[in-house]
C-alpha positions in Angstrom: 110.3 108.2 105.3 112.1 110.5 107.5 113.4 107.1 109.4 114.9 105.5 106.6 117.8 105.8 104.6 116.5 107.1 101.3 115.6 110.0 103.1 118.8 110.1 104.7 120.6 109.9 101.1 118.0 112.9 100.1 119.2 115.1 103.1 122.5 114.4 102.4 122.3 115.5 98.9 119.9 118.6 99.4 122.6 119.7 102.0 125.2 119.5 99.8 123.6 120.8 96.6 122.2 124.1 98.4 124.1 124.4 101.6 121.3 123.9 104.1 120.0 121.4 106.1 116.7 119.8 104.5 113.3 120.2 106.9 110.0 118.9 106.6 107.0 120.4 107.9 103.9 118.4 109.0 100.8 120.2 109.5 97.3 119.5 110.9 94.2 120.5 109.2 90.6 120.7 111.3 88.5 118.6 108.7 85.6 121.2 109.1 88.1 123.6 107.2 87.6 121.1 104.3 85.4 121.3 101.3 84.8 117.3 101.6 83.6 117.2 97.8 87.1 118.3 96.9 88.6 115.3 99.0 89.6 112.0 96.8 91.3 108.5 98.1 94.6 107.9 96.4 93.6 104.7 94.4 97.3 103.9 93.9 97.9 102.7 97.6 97.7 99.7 98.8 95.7 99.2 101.9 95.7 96.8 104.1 93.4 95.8 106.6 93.2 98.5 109.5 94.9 101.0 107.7 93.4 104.8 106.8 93.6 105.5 103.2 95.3 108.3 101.8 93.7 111.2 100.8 94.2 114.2 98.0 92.6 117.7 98.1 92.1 119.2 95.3 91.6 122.9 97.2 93.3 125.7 98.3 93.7 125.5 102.0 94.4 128.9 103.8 98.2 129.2 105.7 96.4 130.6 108.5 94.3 127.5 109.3 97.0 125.1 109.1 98.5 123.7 112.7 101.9 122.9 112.4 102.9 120.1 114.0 106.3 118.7 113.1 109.4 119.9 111.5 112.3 116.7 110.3 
């Protein structure tokens, strides 16, 4: 999304609404920090061949094992 121009509309009005600039953070989770019974695919996407699924969790993950690895 962070390519296309909804989200550049978005920024745009975020910025202007609370005079900042909007980020996004993108972090990286080990999966062995995961309670796997707590994961669920997101039965609402479509999938096409090839492509991972999208998954909830339906956890508390801790701040501290969180990697981050992008800010928009």
């Amino acid at each position: 999304m962070e390519n296309s121009e909804s989200f550049e509309e978005l920024a745009e009005e975020y910025e202007d609404r609370y005079d900042k600039e909007l980020e996004i953070v993108v972090f990286q989770i080990d999966i062995n920090d995961l309670d796997l019974s707590k994961l669920s695919i997101d039965t609402n996407q479509i999938v096409e061949d090839g492509d991972e699924p999208t998954y909830f969790y339906d956890g508390i993950i801790p701040y501290s094992k969180l990697k981050r690895i992008k800010l928009y």
